[in-house]
N, C-alpha and C positions, 0 to 999 in steps of 0.2 A: 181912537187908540192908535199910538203909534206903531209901527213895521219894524223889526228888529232886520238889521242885515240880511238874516237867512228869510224872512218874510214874515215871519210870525209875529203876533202881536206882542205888545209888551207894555207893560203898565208902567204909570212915570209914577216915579216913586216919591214921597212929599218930600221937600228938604228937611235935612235932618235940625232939629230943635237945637235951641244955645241950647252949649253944656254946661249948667250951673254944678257947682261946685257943693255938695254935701253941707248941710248943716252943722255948727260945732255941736259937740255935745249937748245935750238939756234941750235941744229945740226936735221939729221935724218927726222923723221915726225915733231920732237919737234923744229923744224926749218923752214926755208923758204921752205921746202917741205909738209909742215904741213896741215891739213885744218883750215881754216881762223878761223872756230870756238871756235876747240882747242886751238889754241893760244891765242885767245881773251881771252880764259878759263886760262892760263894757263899766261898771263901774267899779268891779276888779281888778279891770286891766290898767285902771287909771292908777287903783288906790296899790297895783304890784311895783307899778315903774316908779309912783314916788316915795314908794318903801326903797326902793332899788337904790335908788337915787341916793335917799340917805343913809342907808349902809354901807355905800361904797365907803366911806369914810373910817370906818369898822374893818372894812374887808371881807365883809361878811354877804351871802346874799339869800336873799329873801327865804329860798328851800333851807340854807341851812340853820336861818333862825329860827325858822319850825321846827326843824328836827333838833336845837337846845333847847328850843321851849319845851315842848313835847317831853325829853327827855327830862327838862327839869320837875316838868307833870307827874312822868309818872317812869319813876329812872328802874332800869331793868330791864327796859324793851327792849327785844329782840331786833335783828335787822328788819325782818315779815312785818310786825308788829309796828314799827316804824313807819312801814312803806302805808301800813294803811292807815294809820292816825295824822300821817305829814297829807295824807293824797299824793304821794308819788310812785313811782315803777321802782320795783326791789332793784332795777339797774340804776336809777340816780340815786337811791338809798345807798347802795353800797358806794357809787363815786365821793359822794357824801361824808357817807362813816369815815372813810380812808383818809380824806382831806384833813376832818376834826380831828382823828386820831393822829395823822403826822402834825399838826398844829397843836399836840398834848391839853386839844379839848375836851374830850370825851376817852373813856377807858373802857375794855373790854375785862369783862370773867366771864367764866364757865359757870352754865347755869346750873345752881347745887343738884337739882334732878337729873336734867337733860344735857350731860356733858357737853355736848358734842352743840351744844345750842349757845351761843355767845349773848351777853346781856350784854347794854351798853349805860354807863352812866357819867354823870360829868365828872370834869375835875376843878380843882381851885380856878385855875385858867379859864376851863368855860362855865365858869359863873359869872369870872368877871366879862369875858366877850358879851356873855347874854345881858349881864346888869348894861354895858354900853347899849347893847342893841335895842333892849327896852326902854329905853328915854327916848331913842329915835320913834319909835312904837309908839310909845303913849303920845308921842305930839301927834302922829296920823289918828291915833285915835280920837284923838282932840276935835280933828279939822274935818274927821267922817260925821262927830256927832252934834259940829258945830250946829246951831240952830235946833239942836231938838232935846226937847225936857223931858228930865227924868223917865218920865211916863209914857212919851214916844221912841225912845230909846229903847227899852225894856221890850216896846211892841215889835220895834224893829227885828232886834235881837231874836226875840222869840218866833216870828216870820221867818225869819233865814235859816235858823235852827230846824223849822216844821220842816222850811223845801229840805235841808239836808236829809231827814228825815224820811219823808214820804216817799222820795224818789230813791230811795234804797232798795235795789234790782237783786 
């Protein structure tokens, strides 16, 4: 063992290994050897940017064609009611709201009970945003379910639905 300066011993350390560069997606951990989570993570993040992508052309981005869809779901919702059917923080709800609203996409009333509580529903304008932004939609949804029939879809679908489901804290 070799003597450090001060005399003490000191262990030689191994040279450090090439650094190989990460696997692309679909191989490695970033593949079917992956944890379930990651991947759930990580073919989100794929399937968010190339929604992103294609909305930009729209103007529109991803949270807030959730928050027209949603609304075209189920119009009436509150800002709260929003926050939790979109998955976002009542503070990107509201940056949100404000944006559609100055864009005369979405309109506000007072809710016939709870005055003081604002509904939000579309207008002629965001219908048609949303009708653009769904054709971009339905092609990713094309290219997610490329390869899988009917019956594997339906399983998918129903899979994804349980995790939402189960792990509700």
């Amino acid at each position: 063992m070799k003597r450090s300066p001060g005399g003490k011993p000191s262990a030689k350390l191994p040279a450090p290994a090439a650094i190989r560069p990460p696997p692309p997606p679909g191989q490695g951990k970033r593949g079917e050897a992956g944890y379930l989570g990651y991947l759930l993570r990580q073919a989100q993040a794929a399937s968010r940017l190339s929604l992103e992508r294609a909305l930009a052309g729209v103007g529109v981005t991803p949270p807030q064609f959730v928050v027209l869809t949603m609304l075209n779901a189920y119009p009436g919702l509150s800002g709260a009611d929003l926050a939790r059917v979109a998955l976002l923080t009542p503070q990107t709800i509201g940056v949100i709201i404000k944006n559609l609203e100055r864009d005369g996409a979405i309109k506000r009333s007072p809710h016939p009970v709870h005055g003081r509580m604002l509904q939000w529903t579309l207008t002629s304008r965001g219908l048609t945003v949303l009708a653009k932004c769904r054709r971009y939609a339905m092609a990713q949804e094309r290219r997610l379910a490329a390869g899988l029939n009917g019956k594997a879809e339906a399983t998918v679908r129903r899979w994804l639905s349980q995790i939402a489901e189960n792990l509700q804290d």
